[in-house]
ZADO-236249 format. One record per residue (C-alpha): x, y, z. Coordinates in Angstrom, 3 decimals, padded with zeros to 6 digits. Example, Ala and Ser with C-alpha at 12.3 -4.5 7.8 and 13.67 -1.06 7.14 Angstrom:
ZADO-236249
- X, Y, Z
- 012.300, -004.500, 007.800
- 013.670, -001.060, 007.140
***
This chain:
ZADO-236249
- X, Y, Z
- 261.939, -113.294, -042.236
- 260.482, -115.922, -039.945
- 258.522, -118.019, -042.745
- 262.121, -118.422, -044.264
- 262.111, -121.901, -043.494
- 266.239, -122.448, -044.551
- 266.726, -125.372, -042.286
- 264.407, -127.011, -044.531
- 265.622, -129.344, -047.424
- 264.156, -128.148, -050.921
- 261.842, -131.081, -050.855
- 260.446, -130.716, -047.282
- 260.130, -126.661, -048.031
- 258.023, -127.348, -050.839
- 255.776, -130.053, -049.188
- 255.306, -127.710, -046.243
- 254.477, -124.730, -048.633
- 252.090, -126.682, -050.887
- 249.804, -127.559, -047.524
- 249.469, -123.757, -046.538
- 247.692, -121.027, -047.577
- 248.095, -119.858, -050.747
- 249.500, -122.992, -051.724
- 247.828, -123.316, -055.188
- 248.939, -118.946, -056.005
- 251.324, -119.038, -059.003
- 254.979, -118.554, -057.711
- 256.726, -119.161, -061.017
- 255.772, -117.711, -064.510
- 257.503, -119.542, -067.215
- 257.718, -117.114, -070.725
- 258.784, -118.476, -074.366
- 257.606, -117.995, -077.858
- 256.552, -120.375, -080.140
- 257.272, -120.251, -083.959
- 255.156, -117.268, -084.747
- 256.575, -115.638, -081.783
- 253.398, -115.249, -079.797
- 254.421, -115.524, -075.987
- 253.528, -119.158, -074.116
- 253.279, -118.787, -070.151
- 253.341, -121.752, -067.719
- 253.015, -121.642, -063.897
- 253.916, -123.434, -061.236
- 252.782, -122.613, -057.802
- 253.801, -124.599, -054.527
- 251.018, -127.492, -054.706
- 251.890, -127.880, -058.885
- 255.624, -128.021, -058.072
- 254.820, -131.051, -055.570
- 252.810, -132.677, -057.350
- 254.610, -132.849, -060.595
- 258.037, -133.400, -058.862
- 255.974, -136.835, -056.988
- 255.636, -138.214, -060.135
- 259.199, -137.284, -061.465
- 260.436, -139.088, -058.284
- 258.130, -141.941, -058.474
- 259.510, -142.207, -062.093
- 263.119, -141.738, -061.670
- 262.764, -144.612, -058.793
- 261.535, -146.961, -061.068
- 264.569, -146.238, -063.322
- 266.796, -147.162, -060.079
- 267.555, -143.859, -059.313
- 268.717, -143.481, -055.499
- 269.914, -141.627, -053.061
- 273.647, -139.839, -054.148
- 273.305, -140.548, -057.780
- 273.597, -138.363, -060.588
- 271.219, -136.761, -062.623
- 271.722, -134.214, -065.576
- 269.445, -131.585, -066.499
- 270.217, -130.260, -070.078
- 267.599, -127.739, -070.495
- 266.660, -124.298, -071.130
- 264.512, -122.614, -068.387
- 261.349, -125.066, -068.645
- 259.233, -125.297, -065.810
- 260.256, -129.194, -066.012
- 263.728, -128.040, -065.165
- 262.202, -127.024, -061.667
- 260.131, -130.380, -061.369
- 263.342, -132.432, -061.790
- 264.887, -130.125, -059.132
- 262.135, -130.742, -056.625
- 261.776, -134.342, -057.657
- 265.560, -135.626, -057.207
- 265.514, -133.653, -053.751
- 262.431, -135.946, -052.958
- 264.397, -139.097, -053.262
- 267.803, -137.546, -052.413
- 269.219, -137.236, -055.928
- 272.084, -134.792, -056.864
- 271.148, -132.533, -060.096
- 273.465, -131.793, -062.387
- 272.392, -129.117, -064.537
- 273.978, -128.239, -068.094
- 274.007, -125.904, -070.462
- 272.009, -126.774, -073.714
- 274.306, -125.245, -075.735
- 277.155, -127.765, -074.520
- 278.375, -130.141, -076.833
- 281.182, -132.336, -078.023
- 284.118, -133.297, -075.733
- 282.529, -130.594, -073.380
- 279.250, -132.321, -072.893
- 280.761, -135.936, -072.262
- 283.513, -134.493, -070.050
- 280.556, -133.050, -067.473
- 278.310, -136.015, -068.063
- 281.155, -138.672, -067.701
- 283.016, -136.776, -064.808
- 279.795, -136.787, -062.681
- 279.453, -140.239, -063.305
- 275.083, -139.651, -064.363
- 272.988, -142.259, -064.143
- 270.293, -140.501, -066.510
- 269.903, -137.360, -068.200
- 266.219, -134.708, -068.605
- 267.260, -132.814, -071.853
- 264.876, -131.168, -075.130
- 264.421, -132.274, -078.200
- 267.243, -129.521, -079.203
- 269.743, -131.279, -077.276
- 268.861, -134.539, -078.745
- 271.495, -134.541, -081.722
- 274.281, -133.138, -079.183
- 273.195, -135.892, -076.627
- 273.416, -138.681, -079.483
- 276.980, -138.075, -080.630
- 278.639, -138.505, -077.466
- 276.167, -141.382, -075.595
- 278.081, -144.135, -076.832
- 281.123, -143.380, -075.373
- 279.202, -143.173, -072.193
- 278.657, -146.371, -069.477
- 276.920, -144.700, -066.633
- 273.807, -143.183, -068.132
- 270.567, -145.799, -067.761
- 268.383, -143.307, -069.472
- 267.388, -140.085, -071.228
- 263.998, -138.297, -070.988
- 263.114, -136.251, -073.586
- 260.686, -133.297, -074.234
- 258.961, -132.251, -076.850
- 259.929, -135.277, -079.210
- 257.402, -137.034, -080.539
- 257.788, -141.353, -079.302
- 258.209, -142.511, -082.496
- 261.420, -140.511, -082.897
- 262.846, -141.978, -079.800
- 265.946, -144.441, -079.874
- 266.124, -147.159, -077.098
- 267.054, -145.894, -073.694
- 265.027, -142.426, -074.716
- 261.562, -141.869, -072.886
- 258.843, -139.597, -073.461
- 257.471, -137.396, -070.379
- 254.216, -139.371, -070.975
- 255.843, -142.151, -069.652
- 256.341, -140.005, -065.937
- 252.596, -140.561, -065.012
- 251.010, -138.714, -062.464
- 251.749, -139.646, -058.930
- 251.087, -136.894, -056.724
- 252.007, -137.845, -052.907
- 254.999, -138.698, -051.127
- 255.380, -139.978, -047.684
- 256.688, -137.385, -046.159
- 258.687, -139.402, -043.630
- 260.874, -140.870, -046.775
- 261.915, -137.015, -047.144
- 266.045, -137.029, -046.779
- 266.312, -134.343, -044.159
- 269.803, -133.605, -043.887
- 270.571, -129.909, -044.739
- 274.003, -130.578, -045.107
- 273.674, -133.411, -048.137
- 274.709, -132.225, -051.735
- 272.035, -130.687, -054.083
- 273.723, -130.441, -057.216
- 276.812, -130.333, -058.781
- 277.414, -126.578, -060.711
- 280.199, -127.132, -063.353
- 282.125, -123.333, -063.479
- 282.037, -121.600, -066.731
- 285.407, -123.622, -068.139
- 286.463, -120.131, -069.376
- 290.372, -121.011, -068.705
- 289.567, -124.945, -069.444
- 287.927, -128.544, -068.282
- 285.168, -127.052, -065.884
- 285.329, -127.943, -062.337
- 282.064, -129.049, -060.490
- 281.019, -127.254, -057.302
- 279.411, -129.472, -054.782
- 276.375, -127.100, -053.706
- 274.669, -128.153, -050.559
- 271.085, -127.324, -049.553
- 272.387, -125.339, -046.407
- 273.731, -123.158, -049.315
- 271.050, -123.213, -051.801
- 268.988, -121.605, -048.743
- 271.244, -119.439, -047.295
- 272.117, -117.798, -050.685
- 268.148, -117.696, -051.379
- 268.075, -115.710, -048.413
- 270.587, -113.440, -049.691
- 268.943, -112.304, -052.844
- 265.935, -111.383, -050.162
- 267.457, -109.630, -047.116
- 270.560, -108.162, -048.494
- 268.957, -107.175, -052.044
- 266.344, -105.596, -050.162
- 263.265, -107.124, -052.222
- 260.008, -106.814, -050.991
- 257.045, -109.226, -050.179
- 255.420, -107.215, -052.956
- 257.712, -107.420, -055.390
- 258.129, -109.779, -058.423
- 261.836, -111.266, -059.593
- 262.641, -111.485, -063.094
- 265.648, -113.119, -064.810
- 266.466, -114.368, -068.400
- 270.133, -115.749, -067.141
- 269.814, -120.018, -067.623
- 268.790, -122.370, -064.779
- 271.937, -123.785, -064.985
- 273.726, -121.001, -063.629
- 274.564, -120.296, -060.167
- 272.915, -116.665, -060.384
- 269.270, -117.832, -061.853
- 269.315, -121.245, -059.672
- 270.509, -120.293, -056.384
- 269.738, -115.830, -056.079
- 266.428, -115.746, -058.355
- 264.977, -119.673, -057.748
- 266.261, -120.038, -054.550
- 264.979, -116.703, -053.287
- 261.559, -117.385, -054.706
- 261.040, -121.023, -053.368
- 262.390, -119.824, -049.858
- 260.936, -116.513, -049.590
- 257.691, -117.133, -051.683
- 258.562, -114.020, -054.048
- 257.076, -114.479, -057.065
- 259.958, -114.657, -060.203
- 259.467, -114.445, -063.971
- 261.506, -116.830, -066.187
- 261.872, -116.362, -069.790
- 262.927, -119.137, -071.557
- 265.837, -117.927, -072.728
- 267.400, -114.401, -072.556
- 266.256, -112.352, -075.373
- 266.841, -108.448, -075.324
- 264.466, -107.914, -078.195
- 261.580, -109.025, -075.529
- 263.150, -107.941, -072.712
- 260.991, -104.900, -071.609
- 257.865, -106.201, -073.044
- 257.973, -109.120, -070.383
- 258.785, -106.966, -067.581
- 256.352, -104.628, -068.686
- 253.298, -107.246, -069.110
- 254.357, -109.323, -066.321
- 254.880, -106.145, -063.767
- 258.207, -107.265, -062.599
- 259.947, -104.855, -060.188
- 263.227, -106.534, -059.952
- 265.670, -106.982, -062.367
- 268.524, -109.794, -061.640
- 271.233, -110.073, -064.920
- 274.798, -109.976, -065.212
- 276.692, -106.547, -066.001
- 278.035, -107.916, -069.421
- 274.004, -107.762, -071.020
- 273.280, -104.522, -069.879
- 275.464, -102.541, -072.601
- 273.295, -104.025, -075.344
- 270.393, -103.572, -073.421
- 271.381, -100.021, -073.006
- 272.292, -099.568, -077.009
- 269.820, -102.155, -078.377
- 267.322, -099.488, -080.068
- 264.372, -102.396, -080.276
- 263.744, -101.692, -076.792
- 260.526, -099.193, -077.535
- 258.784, -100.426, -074.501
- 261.570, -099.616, -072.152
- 259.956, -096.786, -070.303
- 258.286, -096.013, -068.373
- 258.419, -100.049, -067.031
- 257.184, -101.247, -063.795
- 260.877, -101.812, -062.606
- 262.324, -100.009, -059.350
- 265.671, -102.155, -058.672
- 268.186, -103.480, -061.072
- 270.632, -106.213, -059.573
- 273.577, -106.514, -061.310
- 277.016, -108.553, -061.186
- 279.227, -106.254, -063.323
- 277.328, -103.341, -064.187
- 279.915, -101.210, -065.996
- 280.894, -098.251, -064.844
- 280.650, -096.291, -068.270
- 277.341, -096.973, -068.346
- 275.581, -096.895, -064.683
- 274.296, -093.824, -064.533
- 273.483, -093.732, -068.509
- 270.920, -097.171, -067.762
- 269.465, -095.978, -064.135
- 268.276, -092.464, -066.262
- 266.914, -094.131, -069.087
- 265.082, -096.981, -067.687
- 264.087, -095.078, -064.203
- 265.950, -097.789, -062.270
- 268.277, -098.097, -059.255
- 271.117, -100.076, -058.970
- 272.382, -102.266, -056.487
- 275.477, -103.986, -057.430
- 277.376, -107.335, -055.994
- 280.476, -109.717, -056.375
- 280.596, -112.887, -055.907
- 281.077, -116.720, -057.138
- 279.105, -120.130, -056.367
- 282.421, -121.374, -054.670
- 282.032, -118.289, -052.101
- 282.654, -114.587, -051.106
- 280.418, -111.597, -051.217
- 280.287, -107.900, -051.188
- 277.651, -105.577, -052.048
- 276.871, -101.449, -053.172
- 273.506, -100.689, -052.511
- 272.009, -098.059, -054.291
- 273.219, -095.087, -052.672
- 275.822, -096.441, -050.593
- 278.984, -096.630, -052.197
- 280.605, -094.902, -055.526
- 279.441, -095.587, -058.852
- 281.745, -098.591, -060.428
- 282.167, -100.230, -057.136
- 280.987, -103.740, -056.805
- 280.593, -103.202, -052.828
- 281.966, -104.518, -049.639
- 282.117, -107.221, -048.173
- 279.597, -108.018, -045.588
- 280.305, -108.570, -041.772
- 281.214, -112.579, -042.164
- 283.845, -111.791, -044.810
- 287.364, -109.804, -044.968
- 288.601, -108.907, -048.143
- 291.765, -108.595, -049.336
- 293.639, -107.312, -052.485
- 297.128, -109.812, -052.987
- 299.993, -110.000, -054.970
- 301.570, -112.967, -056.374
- 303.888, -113.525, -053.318
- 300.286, -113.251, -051.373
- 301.032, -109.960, -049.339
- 298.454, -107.297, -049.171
- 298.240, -104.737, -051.811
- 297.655, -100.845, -050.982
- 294.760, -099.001, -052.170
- 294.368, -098.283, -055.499
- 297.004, -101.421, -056.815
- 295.997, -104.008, -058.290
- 295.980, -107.833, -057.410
- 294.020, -111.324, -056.464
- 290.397, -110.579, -054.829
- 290.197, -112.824, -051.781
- 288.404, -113.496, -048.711
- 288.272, -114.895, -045.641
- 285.874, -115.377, -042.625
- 286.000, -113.042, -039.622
- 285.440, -115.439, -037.504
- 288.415, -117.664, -038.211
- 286.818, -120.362, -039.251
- 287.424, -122.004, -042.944
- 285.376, -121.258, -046.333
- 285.042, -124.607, -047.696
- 285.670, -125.439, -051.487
- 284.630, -129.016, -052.421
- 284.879, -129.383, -056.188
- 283.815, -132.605, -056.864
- 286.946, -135.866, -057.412
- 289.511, -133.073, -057.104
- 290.990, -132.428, -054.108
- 294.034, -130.552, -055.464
- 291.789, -127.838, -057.195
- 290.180, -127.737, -053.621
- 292.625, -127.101, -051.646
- 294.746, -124.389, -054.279
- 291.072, -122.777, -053.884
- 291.819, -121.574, -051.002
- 295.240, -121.998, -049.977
- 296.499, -119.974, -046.705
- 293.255, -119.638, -045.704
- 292.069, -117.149, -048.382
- 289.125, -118.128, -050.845
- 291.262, -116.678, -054.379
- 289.099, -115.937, -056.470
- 290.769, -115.892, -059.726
- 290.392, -112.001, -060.266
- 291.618, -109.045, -060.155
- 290.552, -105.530, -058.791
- 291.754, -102.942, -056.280
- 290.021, -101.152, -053.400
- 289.845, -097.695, -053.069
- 290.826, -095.651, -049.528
- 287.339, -095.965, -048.168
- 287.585, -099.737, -049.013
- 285.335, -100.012, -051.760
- 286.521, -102.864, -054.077
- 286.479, -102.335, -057.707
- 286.730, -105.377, -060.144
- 289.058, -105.184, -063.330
- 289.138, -108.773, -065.236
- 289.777, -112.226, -064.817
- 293.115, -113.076, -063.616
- 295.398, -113.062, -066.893
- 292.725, -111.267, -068.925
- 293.330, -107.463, -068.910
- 294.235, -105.825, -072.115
- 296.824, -103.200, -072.130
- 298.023, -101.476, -074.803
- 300.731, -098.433, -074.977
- 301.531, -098.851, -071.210
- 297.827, -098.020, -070.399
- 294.835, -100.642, -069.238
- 291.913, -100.285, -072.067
- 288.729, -099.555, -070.464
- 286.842, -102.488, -071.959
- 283.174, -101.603, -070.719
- 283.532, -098.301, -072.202
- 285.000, -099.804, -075.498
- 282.070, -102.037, -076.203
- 279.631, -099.107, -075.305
- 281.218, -096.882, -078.143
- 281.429, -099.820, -080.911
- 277.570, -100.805, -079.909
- 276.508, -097.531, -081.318
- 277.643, -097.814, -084.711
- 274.505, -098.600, -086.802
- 274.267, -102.489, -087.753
- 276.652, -103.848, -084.564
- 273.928, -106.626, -082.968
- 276.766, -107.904, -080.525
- 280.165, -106.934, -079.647
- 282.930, -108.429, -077.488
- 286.459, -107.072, -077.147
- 289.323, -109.275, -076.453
- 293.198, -109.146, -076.519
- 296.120, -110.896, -078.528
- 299.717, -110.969, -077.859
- 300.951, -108.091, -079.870
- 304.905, -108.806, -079.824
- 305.596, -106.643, -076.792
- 306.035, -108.065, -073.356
- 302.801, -107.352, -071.470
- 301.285, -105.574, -074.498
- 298.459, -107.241, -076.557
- 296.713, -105.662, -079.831
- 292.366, -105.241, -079.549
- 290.308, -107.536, -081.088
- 286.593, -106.693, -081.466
- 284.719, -109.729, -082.180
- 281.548, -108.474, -083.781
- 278.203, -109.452, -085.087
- 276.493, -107.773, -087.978
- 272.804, -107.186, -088.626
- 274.250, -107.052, -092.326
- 277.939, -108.378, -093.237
- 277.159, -107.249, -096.703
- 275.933, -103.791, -096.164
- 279.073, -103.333, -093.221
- 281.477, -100.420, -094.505
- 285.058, -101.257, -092.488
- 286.434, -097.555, -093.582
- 283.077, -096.085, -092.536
- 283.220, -098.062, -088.865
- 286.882, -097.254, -088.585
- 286.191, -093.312, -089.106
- 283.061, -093.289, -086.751
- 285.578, -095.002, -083.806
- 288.565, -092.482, -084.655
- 286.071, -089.522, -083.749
- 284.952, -090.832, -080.810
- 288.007, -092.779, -079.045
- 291.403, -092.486, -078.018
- 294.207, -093.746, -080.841
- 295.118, -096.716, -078.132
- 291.617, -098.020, -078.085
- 291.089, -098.220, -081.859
- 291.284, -102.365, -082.565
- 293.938, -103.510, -084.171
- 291.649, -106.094, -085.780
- 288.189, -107.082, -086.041
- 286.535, -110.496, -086.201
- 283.264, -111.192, -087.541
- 281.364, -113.742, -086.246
- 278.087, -115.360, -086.726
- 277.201, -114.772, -082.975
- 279.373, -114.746, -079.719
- 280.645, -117.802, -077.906
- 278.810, -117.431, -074.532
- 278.941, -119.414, -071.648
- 275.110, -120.120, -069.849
- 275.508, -116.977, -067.930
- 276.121, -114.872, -071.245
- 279.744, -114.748, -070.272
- 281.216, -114.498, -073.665
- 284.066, -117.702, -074.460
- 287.271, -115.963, -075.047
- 289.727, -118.819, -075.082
- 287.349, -119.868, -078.276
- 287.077, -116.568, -079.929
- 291.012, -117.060, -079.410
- 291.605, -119.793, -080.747
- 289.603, -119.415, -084.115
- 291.766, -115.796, -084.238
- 294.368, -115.707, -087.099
- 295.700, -112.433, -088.330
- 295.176, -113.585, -091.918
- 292.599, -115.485, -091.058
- 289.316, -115.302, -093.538
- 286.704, -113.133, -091.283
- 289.560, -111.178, -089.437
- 290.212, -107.500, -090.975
- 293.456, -105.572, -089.900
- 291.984, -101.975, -089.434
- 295.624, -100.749, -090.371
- 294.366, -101.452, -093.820
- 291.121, -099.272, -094.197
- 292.793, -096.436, -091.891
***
């Protein structure tokens, strides 16, 4: 694609783009709903994107923001989330985006670790932002949205304070591809998050991805409900829209209830999500405007394999399937290409390899490490930021580990199992987790399920948990829920307990928290039931 423009810094590709033609088309189409639930859209195209990022820039200047310093974004998907982007690229600002839902010791680890000089967050993060603040030296300032002035505490400033500059020299433009962008904390599923330093060579590069190795069309349109501050929305969807000039739908926030009915009225054609959402996408029975929908390809990270075929027949979809992290590595199963459960190969700049824990090579079909290197001998780079020994374990011997395991097949399609340390097996067999959630989700009144595993008193054996949310924790029947699972599942995947839960612990990717659902888990615990008891 020769308009790609990836030697371009974000900044410079959006002053370039918002002098051309087309420059005032809407690229990005922000969705929420207000209290009644009637949908609110916002655009941006290229020329609104400069213009409002000037006068974020002119405004963060002012507040002695410069070149290398840090700057959190705690924010759902507003179209200010993009402005702040643009805006700290304009001055040469790294972005450090975090997930609204953080708080606590979480939130002033991230915060305090990256050493921010000022913070963009919503009036629902206020409360969060306020209890930890004071224990806090580096942050100048906090701008706030959507909170009236005269609820504002002293460092806190409205957006009506930004003003409206609109031009920047474009000779003041840092140019450097190579400079930092942001810093993308990693889930902190296994503990304290580590921060990736993402550079804009990458932002670009991975842009392009999403475009030439997705196969997405100049006539398509890119939807995604995963959170800004995520490396899939932020670098695959945004990146490949700002780069490519694909148009993308945001929503807000995910929200399967209003899934299809954006699609629909937006006429999206490409799906990007991650494989965990699709299950209760598949089973959510809200979905009435599911099909026909104006979708072609779905883009998943983890579609399972119990479902795929079940989701590309209901929703008329195909399914192209990938692996990969924001620290590195890639492979990819078109639709059509490889079998169905596969998560791809790699393409021609990686090798993969399966490895044990002595780090020799594993034969088809057993299991171990996924890692990869380059073909061309040359190193993949890990810089997570102030730790150098998480760096360099990263990818010790040469090989980017990353942290999971899987096998490859004969053909050498690889095949991705769980997090390293994370499988569940039970009676000397490995519990088909996908599949498990599938079956519980159909049981009338489950709005969420997630299964996880506890030791059970046998080496190498744990006992199924299925942490579940009810539509109705009065009107749930544990004997009834037991009986519909016994005639539908093998004895060795019937839980051993279940845990009720107001909603699941997710991460800002929808990657459900295990370590917390595991450490609220007490067999006698007040919302855990042993099914041995109602069996």
């Amino acid at each position: 694609m020769s308009n790609y423009d990836e030697n371009l810094t974000l900044a410079r590709l959006v002053h370039k783009r918002a002098q051309g033609e087309n420059s005032r088309s809407a690229l990005i189409t922000f969705v929420s709903y207000d209290h009644n639930q009637e949908e609110q859209i916002e655009t941006r195209s290229y020329f609104e994107l400069w213009s409002k990022a000037c006068a974020y820039a002119a405004w963060f200047k002012k507040q002695g923001i410069q070149r290398g310093d840090r700057i959190a974004i705690m924010l759902q998907n507003h179209p200010e989330f993009v402005d702040a982007l643009v805006a700290a690229s304009i001055i040469g600002a790294i972005v450090v985006p975090i997930d609204s839902r953080t708080r606590g010791d979480k939130l002033h680890y991230q915060i305090s670790h990256a050493e921010c000089t000022g913070i963009l967050l919503a009036d629902y993060c206020l409360n969060s932002w306020r209890e930890v603040k004071g224990n806090i030296s580096s942050i100048q300032w906090a701008l706030v949205l959507n909170s009236p002035a005269s609820d504002l505490e002293q460092g806190e400033h409205s957006p009506a304070d930004v003003g409206s500059e609109s031009s920047w020299p474009k000779e003041d433009l840092p140019g450097d591809i190579e400079d930092c962008m942001h810093l993308l904390y990693t889930s902190g599923t296994t503990g304290d998050p580590k921060a990736i330093l993402g550079l804009y060579s990458k932002f670009a590069m991975q842009g392009r991805r999403m475009v030439e190795l997705f196969g997405v069309l100049p006539s398509d349109r890119l939807y995604t409900g995963l959170s800004l501050t995520h490396a899939n929305a932020l670098v695959l969807s945004l990146g490949g829209c700002l780069y490519s000039g694909t148009p993308l739908v945001i929503s807000r926030k995910f929200t399967k209830s209003r899934l299809w009915e954006t699609i629909n009225r937006h006429e999206c054609t490409v799906l990007n999500l991650l494989g965990g959402m699709f299950t209760h996408i598949l089973t959510d029975v809200s979905n009435e405007n599911s099909a026909p929908n104006s979708l072609r390809l779905v883009i998943s990270a983890g579609m399972p394999k119990a479902i795929w075929k079940d989701f590309e027949k209901r929703f008329d979809v195909r399914i192209t399937e990938f692996y990969g992290s924001a620290e590195g590595g890639f492979t990819i199963n078109r639709d059509g290409e490889g079998p169905i459960g596969s998560c791809g190969k790699p393409t021609r700049e990686f090798e993969l390899m399966i490895i044990d824990d002595d780090d020799r090579p594993c034969p088809a079909g057993a299991l171990g490490e996924i890692a990869f290197r380059r073909i061309d001998g040359s190193p993949i780079k890990v810089d997570y930021f102030r730790n150098p020994e998480a760096s360099e374990k990263k990818t010790k011997g040469g090989w980017l580990r990353m942290g999971d395991i899987g096998y490859v097949d004969q053909e050498g399609w690889l095949f991705f199992m769980h997090r390293k340390g994370g499988g569940i097996r039970r009676n000397g067999e490995f519990i088909g987790i996908s599949f498990l959630e599938k079956e519980i989700s159909k049981y009338p009144g489950i709005d969420d399920v997630f299964i996880y595993g506890v030791d059970s008193g046998n080496a190498g054996e744990k006992d199924i948990v299925a942490a579940l949310v009810l539509n109705d924790s009065n009107a749930f029947d544990p004997p009834s829920f037991l009986r519909f699972l016994s005639s539908t599942l093998e004895q060795s995947h019937i839980p051993s307990y279940l845990h009720l839960v107001d909603s699941i612990p997710k991460t800002a990717s929808e990657k459900p928290l295990e370590r917390v659902l595991k450490a609220e888990f007490s067999p006698k615990g007040p919302n855990i039931l042993t099914c041995s008891n109602y069996l």
